[in-house]
C-alpha positions in Angstrom: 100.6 89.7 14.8 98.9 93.0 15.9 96.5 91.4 18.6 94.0 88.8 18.2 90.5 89.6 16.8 87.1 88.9 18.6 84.3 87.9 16.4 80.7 86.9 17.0 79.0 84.3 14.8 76.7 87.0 13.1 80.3 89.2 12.4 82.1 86.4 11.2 78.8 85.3 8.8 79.0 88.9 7.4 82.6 88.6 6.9 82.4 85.1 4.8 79.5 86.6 2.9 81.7 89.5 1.8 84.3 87.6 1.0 82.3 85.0 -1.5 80.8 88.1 -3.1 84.4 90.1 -3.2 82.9 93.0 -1.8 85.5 93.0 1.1 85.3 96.8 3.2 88.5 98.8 3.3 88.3 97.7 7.0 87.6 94.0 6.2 91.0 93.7 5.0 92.0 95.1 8.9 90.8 92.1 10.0 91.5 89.6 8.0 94.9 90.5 8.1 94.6 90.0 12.0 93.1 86.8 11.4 95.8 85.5 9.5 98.6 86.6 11.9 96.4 84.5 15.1 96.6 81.4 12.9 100.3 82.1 11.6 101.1 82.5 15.8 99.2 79.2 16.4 100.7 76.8 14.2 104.4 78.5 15.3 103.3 77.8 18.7 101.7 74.3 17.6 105.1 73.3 15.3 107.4 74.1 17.9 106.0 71.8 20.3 105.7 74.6 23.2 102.3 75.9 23.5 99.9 74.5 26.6 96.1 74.6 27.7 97.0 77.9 29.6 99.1 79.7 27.4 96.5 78.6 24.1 94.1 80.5 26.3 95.9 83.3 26.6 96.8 83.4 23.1 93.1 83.5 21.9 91.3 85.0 25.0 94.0 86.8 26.7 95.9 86.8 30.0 93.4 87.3 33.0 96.4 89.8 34.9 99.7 91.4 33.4 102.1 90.2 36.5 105.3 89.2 35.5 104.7 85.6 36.7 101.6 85.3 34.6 102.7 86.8 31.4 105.8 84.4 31.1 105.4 81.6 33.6 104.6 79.5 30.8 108.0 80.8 28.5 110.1 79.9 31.7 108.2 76.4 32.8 110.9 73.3 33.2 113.7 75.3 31.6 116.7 75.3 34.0 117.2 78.5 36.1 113.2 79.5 35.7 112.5 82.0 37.9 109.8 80.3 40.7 106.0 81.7 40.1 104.9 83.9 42.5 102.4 82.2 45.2 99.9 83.6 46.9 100.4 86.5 49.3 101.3 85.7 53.2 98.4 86.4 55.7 95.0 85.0 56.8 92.4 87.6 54.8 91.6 89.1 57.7 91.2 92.9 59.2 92.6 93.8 62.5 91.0 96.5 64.7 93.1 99.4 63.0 90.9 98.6 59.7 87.9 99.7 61.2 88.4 103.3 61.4 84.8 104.2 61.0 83.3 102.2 63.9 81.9 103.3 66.8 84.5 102.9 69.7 82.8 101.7 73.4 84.6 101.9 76.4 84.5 98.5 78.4 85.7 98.9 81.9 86.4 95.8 84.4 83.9 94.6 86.0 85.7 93.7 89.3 88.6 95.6 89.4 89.9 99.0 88.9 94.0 100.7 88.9 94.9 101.1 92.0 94.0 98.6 93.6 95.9 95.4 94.1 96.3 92.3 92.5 94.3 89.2 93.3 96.7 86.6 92.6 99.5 87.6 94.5 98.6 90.9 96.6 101.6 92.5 96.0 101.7 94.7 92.9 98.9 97.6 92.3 96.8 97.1 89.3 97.5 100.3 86.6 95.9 101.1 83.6 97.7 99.7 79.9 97.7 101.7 77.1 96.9 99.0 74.7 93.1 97.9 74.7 91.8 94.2 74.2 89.9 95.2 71.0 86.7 92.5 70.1 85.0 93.5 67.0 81.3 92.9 66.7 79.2 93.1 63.4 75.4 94.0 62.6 73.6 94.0 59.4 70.8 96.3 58.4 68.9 97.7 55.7 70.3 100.5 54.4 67.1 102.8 54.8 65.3 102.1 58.5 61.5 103.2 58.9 59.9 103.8 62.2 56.3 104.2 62.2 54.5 106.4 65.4 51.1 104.6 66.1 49.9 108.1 68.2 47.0 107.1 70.4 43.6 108.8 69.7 41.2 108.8 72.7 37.7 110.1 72.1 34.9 111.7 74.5 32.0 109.5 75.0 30.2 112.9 75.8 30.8 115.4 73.1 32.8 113.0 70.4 35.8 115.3 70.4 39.3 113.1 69.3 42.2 113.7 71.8 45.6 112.7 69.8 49.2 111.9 71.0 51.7 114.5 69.8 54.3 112.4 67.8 58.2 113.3 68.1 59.3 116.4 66.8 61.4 115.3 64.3 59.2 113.5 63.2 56.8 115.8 62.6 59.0 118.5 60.9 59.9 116.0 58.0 59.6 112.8 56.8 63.1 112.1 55.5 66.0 112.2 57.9 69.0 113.5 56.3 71.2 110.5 56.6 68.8 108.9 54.4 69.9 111.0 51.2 73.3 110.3 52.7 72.9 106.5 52.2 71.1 106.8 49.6 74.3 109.0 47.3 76.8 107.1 48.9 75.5 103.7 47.3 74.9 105.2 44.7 78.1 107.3 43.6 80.6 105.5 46.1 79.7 102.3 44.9 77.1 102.4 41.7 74.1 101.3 43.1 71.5 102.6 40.8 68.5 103.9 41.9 66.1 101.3 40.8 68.2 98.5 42.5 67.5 100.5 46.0 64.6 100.8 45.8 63.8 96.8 45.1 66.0 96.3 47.9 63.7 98.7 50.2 60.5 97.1 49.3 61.8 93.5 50.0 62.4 94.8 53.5 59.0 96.5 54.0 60.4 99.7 53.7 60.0 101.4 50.2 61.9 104.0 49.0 60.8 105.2 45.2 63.6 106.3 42.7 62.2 109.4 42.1 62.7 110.2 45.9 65.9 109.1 45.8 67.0 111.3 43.3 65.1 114.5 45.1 66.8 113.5 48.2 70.7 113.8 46.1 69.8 116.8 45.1 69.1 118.5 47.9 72.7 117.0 48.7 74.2 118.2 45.9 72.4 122.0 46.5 73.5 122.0 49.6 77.4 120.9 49.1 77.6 123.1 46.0 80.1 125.8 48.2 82.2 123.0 49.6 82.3 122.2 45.6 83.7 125.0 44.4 86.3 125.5 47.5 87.4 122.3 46.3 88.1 123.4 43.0 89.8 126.4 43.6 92.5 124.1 46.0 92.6 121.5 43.4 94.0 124.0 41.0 96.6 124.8 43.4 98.2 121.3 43.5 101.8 120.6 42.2 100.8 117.5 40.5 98.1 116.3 38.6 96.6 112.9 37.8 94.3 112.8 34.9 92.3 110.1 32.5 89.0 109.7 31.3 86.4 106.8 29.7 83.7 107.1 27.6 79.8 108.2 29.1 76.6 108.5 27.9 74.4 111.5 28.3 70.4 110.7 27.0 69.7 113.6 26.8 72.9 114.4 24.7 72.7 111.8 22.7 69.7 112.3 20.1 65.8 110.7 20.9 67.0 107.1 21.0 70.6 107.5 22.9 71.6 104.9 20.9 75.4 106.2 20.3 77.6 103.1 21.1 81.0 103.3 22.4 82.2 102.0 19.2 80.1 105.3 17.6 81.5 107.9 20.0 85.3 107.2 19.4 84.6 106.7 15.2 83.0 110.4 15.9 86.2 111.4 17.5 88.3 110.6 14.6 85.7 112.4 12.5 86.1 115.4 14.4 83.3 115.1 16.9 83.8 114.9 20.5 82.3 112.2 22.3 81.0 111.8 25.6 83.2 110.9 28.4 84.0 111.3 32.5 87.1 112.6 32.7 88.7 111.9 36.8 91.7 114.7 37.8 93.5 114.0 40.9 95.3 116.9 42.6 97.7 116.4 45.4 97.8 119.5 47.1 99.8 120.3 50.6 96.4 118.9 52.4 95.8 115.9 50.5 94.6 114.7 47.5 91.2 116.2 46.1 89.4 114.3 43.0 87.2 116.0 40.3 84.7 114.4 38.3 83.6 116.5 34.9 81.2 114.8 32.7 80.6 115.8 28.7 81.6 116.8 25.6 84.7 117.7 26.8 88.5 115.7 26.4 90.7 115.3 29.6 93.2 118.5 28.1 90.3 120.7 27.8 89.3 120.0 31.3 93.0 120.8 32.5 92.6 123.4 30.7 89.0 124.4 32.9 90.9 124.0 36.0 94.2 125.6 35.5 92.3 128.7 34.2 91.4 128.7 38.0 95.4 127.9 39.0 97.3 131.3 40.6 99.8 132.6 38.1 102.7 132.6 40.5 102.7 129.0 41.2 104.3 128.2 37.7 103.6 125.0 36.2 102.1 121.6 38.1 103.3 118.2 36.8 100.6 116.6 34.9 99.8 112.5 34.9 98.7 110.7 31.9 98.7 108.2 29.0 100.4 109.7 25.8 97.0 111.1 23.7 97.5 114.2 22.7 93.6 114.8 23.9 94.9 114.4 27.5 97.1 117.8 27.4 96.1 121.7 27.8 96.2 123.3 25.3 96.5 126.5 26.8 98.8 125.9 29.7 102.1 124.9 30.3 102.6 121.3 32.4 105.8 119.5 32.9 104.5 116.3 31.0 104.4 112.8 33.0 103.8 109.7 31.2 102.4 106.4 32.6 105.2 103.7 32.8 102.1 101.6 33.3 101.1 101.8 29.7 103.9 101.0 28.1 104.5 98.4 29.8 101.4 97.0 28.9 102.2 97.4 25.3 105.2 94.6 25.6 102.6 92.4 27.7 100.0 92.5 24.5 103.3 90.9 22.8 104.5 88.4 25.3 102.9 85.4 23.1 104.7 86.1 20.1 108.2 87.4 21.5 108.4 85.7 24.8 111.9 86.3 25.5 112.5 89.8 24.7 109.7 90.4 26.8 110.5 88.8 29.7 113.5 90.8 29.7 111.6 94.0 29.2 109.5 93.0 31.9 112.0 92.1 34.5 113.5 95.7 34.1 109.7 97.2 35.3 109.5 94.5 37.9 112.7 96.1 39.7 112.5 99.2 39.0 108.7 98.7 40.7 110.5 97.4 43.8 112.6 100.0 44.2 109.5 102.8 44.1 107.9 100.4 46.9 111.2 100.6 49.0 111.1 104.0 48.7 107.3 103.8 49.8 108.6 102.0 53.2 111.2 104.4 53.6 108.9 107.4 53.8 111.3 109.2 51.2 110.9 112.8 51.0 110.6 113.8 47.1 114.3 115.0 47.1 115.6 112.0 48.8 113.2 109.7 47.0 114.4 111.3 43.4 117.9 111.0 44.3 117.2 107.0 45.2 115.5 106.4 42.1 118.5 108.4 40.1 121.0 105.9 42.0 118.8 102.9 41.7 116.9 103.0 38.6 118.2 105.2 36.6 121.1 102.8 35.1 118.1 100.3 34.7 116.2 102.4 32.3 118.8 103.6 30.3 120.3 100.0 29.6 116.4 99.1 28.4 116.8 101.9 26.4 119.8 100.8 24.7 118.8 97.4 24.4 115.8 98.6 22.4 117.6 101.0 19.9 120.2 97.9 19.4 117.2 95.2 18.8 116.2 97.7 16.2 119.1 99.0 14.8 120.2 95.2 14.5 116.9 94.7 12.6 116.7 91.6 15.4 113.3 93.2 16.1 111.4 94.3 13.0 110.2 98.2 13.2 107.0 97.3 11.7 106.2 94.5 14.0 104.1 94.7 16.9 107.4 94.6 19.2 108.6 96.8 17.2 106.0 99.0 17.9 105.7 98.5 21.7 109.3 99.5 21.4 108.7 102.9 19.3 106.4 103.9 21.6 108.7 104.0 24.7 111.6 105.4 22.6 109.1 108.4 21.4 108.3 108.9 25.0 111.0 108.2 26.9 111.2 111.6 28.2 107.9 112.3 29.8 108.2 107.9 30.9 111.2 108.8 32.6 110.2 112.1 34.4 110.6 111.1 38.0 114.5 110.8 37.0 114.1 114.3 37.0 111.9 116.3 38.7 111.3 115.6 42.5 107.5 114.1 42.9 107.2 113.1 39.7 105.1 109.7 39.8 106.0 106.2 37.8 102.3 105.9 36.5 98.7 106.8 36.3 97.8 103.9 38.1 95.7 105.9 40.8 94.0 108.1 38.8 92.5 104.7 36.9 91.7 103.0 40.1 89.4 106.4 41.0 88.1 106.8 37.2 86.4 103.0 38.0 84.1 104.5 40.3 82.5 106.2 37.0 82.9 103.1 35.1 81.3 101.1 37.8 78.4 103.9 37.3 78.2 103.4 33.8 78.1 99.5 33.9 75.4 99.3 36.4 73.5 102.6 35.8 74.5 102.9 31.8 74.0 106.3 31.4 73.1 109.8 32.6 69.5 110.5 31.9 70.3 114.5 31.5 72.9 117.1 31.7 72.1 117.8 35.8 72.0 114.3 36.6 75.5 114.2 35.1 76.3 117.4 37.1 75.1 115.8 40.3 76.7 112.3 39.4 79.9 114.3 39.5 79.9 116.8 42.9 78.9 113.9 44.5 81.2 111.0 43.1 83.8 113.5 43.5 83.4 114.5 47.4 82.9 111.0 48.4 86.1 110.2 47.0 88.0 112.6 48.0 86.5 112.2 51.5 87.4 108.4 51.1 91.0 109.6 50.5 91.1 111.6 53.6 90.0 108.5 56.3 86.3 110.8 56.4 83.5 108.4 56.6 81.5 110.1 53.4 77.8 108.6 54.9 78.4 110.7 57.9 80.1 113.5 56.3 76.8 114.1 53.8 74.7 113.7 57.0 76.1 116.9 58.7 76.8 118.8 55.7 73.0 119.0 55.2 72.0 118.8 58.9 74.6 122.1 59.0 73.4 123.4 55.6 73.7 127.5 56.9 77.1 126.9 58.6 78.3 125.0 54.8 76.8 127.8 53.2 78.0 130.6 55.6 81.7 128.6 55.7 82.5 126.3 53.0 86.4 126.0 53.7 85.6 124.7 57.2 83.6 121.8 55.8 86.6 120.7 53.3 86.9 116.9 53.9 90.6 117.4 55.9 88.9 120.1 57.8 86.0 118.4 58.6 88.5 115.4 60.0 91.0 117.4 61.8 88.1 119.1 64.0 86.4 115.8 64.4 88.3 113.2 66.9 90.2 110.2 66.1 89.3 107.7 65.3 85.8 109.0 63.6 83.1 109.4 66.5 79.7 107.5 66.2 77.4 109.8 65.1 74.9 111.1 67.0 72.2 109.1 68.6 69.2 108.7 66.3 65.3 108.2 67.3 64.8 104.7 67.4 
């Protein structure tokens, strides 16, 4: 069975009409053939007396996570020697003091007493200062956008007529917007995919309305103004030593013909066809300050966008290590990398098998699971690359090769069939065993893309609750933006307050870009973060 199939009533209405009239597509046969192999796996399951409500589910609708205790709990349930299923994590939920890094920190002295003088209770011992703090954390809620309106007083001669008016503030005066509203205003919006139109029903139901179209006049101005601090951040990003990379499909309207009606399902048949789709691709550099993501939206595939930014790479630094899943669309074409793949994904290829070969892949499984705990131990340990290369060659090393020869034998055995899904699953690590098992080899190399998929959802989130770019700039806006916040998210820099005085400072960005990098910007600000400065009420 090569995975189960997922048809709606008006598909599967098509499909029997084809079928009575024998005029079954070249890629009907595809599915029926799937079809056939679900039922084949559920009757197994159903003969041999060893299929439950939960693991039917997963069969037809899929496991809800890929942990090891989910994806074979039910294999292992009442046998003798099961391994226990994992519970739920120690700890109460909630955040201590350290969590809130970008709060405003208030001083709170005794009321009564002070150091040096002495104690109350017993009048002996002098009262000195701790260094620890009694932290209590308080909460408020506001809109995002606040409104103040000045009511000036006019006063008018009963003599001559003339109107006498109050001055109103002078900020207020010189503009309408402050500029930490565009800063709220992009950092719901490409921190955390707020559209537009969903701000600005939330303004109105507050009383204080704030129209799309000056939203988007207020990013720009953003994006103008953080255009320098843009490029900087390219040029350092092509300097990193390794490189995470992945991308998903986007829409562009404007792109896209009149209608924009290309589906997802359109733009990757196009690809096969020759055609490049429309995608975000999301590249991570770690560099000697930090990490630094890049957003780049179009025509382009992730390898031709490696490509963009190594053209920009010094000569002399040789090679970085590049981070992805095994497509071929992922690589440059005209640079060299030292080629990383994602343990990640092939590991999920043996989970997408789990319900028709449950024991081989527990087995498979159990080799990831420690292998993963000895990368976390190395974590704790606060390994330097070297030292962290050599663990993994002492610890993990013997692990992989003995999955490695337990998967040639299970084929070479014909135990598993080459041809079968497992089989496959199995093929697929085998063909890319090299680039899987890079960080065996080469100091920093990383066990998976997993990062580099947990940034790329801040475009998906985009393109679920936005659906699309309307044009080209929008999509060059969506990206400086997404990709600052981010990387300032990545460097402990409140982005809200970072966009606030990048514009407020708009000469000094311009003037000086490379002081306004996001590390930068944090090591010449204190710590933790500063409020920011007092605001008219």
């Amino acid at each position: 069975m090569s995975g189960a199939v997922a048809l709606n009533a008006e598909e599967m209405a098509a499909l029997l009409r084809r079928v009575e009239e024998r005029h079954l597509r070249e890629e009907d046969w595809e599915i029926v053939v799937r079809l056939l192999g679900t039922v084949q796996s559920l009757a197994e399951a159903l003969e041999k007396k060893r299929v439950s409500v939960a693991r039917l589910r997963a069969m037809v609708f899929g496991a809800h996570t890929e942990k090891t205790d989910t994806v074979i709990g039910e294999v292992t349930e009442g046998k003798k020697g099961a391994r226990p299923r994992g519970g739920s994590r120690a700890g109460h939920g909630r955040n201590g003091e350290e969590a809130y890094w970008g709060a405003r920190r208030v001083t709170v002295e005794h009321a009564q007493l002070k150091a040096g003088q002495k104690c109350p209770d017993c009048g002996r011992g002098k009262l000195y200062p701790m260094g620890k703090s009694s932290p209590v954390i308080w909460l408020e809620g506001r809109a995002p956008v606040q409104a103040t309106v000045y009511e000036c007083e006019q006063l008018r001669c009963g003599g001559c007529g003339k109107v006498f008016s109050a001055e109103a503030p002078e900020h207020a005066k010189a503009r309408k917007y402050d500029s930490s509203v565009g800063a709220i205003v992009a950092t719901l919006r490409y921190g955390n995919g707020m559209p537009f139109h969903r701000q600005q029903q939330l303004q109105r139901a507050v009383g204080i309305p704030l129209p799309a179209s000056v939203q988007w006049q207020l990013v720009v101005q953003k994006a103008e103004a953080l255009l320098p601090v843009h490029r900087r951040l390219i040029q350092h990003a092509a300097q990193g030593q390794l490189m995470l990379v992945d991308d998903t499909p986007m829409k562009i309207l404007e792109e896209m013909g009149q209608h924009g009606s290309q589906s997802e399902a359109e733009q990757e048949a196009g690809e096969e066809r020759g055609k490049k789709g429309i995608r975000t691709t999301a590249i991570i550099s770690s560099t000697e300050v930090g990490k630094i993501v890049l957003y780049r939206t179009g025509h382009n595939q992730a390898g031709d966008n490696m490509d963009w930014l190594l053209s920009q790479r010094p000569k002399d630094l040789g090679a970085p290590i590049q981070m992805c899943d095994a497509l071929a669309a992922n690589l440059p074409e005209q640079f060299q990398v030292i080629l990383a793949n994602c343990l990640s994904h092939a590991r999920r290829k043996v989970v997408e098998v789990a319900v028709a070969f449950p024991r081989e892949v527990a087995l498979a499984l159990y080799t990831f699971e420690q292998l993963y705990a000895n990368e976390e131990l190395a974590r704790r340990q606060n390994l330097s690359p070297q030292e962290r290369l050599e663990f993994h060659q002492l610890r993990s090393g013997f692990l992989m090769e003995g999955l490695r020869a337990w998967m040639q034998a299970q084929v070479a055995a014909k135990t598993v069939e080459p041809n079968s899904s497992l089989g496959q699953a199995f093929a697929y690590m085998i063909k890319h065993w090299e680039p899987l098992t890079l960080f065996l080899r080469v100091p920093g190399a990383p066990l998976d893309n997993n990062l580099c998929e947990q940034i790329l959802k801040r475009a998906i989130l985009h393109r679920k609750n936005s659906l699309f770019y309307k044009t080209r700039r929008g999509a060059e806006v969506g990206d400086l933006l997404m990709g600052i916040i981010t990387t300032c998210i990545q460097h402990k820099v409140d982005p809200f307050r970072y966009l606030t005085e990048a514009e407020d400072h708009a000469a000094e960005v311009a003037a000086d870009p490379e002081a306004w990098l996001p590390w930068n910007y944090a090591r010449r600000e204190a710590t933790p973060i500063p409020p920011p400065p007092p605001r008219p009420p």
